[in-house]
N, C-alpha and C positions, 0 to 999 in steps of 0.2 A: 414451534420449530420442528422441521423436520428430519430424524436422523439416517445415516446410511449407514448399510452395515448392523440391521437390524438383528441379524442372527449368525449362528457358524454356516450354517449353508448357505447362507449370501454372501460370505466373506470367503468358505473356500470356492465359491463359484467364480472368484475375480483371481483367485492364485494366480493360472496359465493366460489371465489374462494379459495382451502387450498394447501400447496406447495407440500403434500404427492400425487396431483394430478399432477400436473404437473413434480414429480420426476418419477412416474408411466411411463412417456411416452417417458423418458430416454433409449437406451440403459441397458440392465442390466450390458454389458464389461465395460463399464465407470468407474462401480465403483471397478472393478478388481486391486489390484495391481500386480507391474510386476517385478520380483528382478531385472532380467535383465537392463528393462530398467527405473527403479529407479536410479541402480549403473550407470549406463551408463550417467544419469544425470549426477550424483560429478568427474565420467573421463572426461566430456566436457568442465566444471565449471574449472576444478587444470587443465588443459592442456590449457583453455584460458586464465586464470589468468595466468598461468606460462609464455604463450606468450608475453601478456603484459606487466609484469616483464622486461623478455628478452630485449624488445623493451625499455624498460623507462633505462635499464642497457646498453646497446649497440650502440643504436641508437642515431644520432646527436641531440645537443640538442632541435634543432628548430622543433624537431619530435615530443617534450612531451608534448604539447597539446594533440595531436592525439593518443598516448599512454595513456593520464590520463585516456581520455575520454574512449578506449577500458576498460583496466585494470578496473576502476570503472562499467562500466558498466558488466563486466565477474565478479565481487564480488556482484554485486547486484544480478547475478546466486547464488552465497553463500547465501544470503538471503532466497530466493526462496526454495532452497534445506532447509533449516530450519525450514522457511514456510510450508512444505509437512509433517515434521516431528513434527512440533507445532500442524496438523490438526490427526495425527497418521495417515496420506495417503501414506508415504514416506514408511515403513517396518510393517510387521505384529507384530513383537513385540515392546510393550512400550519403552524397554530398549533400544534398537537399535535406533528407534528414539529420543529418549533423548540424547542420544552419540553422536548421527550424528548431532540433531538441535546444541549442543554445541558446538562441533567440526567448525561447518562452520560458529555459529555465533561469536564467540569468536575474530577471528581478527578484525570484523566489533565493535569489543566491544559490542554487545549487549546483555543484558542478557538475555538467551534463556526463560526461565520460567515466567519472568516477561511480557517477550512481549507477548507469547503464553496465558496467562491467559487473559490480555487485551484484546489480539487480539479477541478471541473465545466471548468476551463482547458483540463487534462489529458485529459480524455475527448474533448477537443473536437480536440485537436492530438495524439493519442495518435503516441508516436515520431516527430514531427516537430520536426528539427534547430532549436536556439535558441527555439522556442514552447514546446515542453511541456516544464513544468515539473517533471515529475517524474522526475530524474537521467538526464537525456538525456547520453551520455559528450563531455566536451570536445573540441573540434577541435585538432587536434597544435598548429597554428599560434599556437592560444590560450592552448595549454599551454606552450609555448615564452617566450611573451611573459611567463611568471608568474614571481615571486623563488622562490628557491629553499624559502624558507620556505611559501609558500601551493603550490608543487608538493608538496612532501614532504605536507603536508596530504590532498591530493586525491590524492594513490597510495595513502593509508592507507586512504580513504575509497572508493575504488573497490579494496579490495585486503583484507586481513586483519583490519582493521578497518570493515570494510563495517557489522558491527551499530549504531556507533553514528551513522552516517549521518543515521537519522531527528533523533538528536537536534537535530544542525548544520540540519535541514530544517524541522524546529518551532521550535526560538529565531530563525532567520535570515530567515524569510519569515514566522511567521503575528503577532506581532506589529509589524510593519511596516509603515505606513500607506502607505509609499510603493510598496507592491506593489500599493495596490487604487484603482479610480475614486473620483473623491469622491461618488459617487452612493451606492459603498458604506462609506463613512467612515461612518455613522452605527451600521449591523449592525456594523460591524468592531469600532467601541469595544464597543459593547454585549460584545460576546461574548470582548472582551481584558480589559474591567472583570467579568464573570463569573468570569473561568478565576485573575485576580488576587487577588478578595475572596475566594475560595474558597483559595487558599492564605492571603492573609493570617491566614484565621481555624480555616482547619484545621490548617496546621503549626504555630504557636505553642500551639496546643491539643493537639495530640499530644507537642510535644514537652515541655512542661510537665508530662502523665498519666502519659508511660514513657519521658521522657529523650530523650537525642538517640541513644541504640544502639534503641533502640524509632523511632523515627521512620528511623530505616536500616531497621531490619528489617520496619515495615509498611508503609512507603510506598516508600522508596527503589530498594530491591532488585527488588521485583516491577514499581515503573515503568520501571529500567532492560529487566527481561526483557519488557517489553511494548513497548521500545522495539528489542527484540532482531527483536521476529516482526512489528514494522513494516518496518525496515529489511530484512528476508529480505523479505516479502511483495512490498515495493514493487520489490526489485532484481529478484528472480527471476520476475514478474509480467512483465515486457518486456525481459528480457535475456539473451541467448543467443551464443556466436560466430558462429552463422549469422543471430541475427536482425537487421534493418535498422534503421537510423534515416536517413529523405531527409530530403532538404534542401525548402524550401514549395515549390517548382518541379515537385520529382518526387515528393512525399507524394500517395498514395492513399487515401483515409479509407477503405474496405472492406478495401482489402488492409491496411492500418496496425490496426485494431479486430480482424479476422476470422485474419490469421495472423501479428499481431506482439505476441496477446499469450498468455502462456504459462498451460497448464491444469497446472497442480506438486500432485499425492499427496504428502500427508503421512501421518502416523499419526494414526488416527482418533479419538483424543482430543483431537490439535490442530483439528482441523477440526470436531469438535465444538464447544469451545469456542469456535473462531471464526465460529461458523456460516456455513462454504463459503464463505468470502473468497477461497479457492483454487480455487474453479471461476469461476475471471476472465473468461472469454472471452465469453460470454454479456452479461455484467456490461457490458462495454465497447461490445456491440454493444447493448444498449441497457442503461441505468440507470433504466428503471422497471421492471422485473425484481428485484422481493425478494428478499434471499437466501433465501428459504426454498424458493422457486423453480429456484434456479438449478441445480442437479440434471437437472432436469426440464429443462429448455433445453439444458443441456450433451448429454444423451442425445438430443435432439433433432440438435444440430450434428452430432452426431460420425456418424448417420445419412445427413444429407444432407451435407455437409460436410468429413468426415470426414478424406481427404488434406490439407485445408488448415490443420487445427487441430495445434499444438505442444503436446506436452503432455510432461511429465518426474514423475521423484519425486525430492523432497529426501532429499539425502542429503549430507554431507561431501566426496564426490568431486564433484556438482554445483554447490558453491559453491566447491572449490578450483577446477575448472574455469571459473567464470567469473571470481574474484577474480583468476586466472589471465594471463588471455587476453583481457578485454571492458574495457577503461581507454579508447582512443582512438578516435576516430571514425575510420573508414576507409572512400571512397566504394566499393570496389570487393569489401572486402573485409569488409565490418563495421565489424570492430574490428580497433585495431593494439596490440598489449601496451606497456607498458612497457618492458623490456629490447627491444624488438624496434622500438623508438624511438630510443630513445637507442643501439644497436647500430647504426643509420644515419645518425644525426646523427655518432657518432665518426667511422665510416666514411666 
């Protein structure tokens, strides 16, 4: 793993830093879309998921591990494609991408409007303490004040059970009206009565065609493991023992976008199928940046840039390391573990 922010003079070298400088030094094709190959994204997404399909339909059945795991992971493409269309990076008109982020998010059941207002939160506050919303680690203080029962919850959740994360992230906030402006109560239903009609009429239809072991075996399982490499995506995207989260007082939006969000290699089937969701850093530094692009940006940063960018590969050792180690917020230090809490509370 590679860290940024190796020292005090690499960290006060980014103080006066602003992000409009360092998008200056971008490529200007980066931020080009491309119909071509936008579209050519959602043909690789429906012809891998369709394979997988196939496979989970055909195939013996000692195969559907090996199918869940494809097919989930080729919907988590579906995601991604929604993802481009939540950022308006996917098509030049609003409307197209509004069609298309519902279209692909809708079997995932998510509400497209709900998570795209969220999501765009996060970019805005990226690693900053109590604003961003995307599993910023608790303060001791807060964790202290919780019952036992909703503690044990949130060490599973920052801890060994980190995959099902997303899930408690999608039921808990995206339909909940009391997460959004009433300016945006109107998108939010729209897009909570989409992601609902759509189950109400596909799961009773599946499961009446192949039962309710059929409706595990084609929907279930694969949206669990798509909920697998949401939850890896979104931890391992901004979470490190050395990486920070300030408080609004001392968050730097350059330094917070440019070296507190992590570039993680995978094997290059996952990243295929999720077309480069893991060359994040870019992504953050600006979100009208395609994915189809972001390759192309990333070898750009890592030229000019280069010391300040975090980058790792997934691996088993890198998420027991962070399931580890990254649970509490700590000003001086990160993060403070678990045992290494309560080791000082006894104490």
């Amino acid at each position: 793993m590679t860290a940024t922010l190796k020292s005090q003079s690499s960290e006060s070298s980014l103080s006066d830093l602003k992000l409009k400088h360092i998008l200056k030094t971008l490529p200007k094709d980066c931020f080009q879309k491309n119909r071509v190959r936008a579209w050519t994204t959602i043909a690789l997404s429906l012809s891998m998921a369709s394979l997988g399909y196939l496979g989970i339909a055909y195939l013996p059945w000692f195969f559907l591990p090996l199918t869940w795991i494809f097919t989930g992971t080729a919907l988590t493409g579906f995601f991604v494609i929604g993802h481009d269309c939540g950022h308006r990076s996917f098509a030049q008109r609003r409307w197209v991408n509004d069609l298309v982020g519902h279209l692909f998010m809708m079997p995932l059941i998510y509400p497209f409007h709900s998570w795209r207002i969220l999501h765009n939160k996060h970019h805005k506050h990226t690693n900053k303490m109590e604003v961003d919303n995307a599993w910023h680690p608790m303060r001791p203080e807060t964790y202290d004040s919780l019952d036992w029962f909703t503690q044990k919850g949130y060490q599973a959740l920052r801890g060994r059970f980190w995959w099902v994360a997303s899930i408690v992230h999608w039921v808990g906030l995206h339909f909940n009206l009391k997460q959004f402006e009433a300016k945006d109560h109107g998108k939010v239903k729209l897009s909570i009565a989409v992601a609902v009609l759509f189950a109400a009429i596909a799961f009773p239809l599946l499961i009446i065609n192949v039962g309710v072991w059929g409706f595990v075996k084609f929907w279930l399982m694969p949206w669990l493991v798509y909920h697998f490499w949401m939850s890896t995506f979104t931890l391992v995207h901004h979470t490190a023992p050395d990486i920070e989260f300030r408080s609004v007082e001392e968050w730097h939006e350059a330094k917070a976008q440019l070296s507190g969000t992590v570039h993680c290699k995978y094997p290059a089937w996952v990243e295929l199928l999720c077309h480069d969701i893991n060359v994040h850093i870019p992504h953050h530094l600006s979100t009208a940046i395609p994915s189809y692009n972001l390759r192309k940006a990333h070898k750009s940063l890592k030229q000019n840039w280069g010391p300040y960018l975090y980058e790792s590969k997934f691996s088993w050792k890198l998420m027991k390391d962070i399931t580890d180690q990254c649970h509490l917020y700590h000003p001086d230090n990160c993060y403070e573990s678990f045992r290494a809490h309560h080791a000082k509370r006894a104490g």
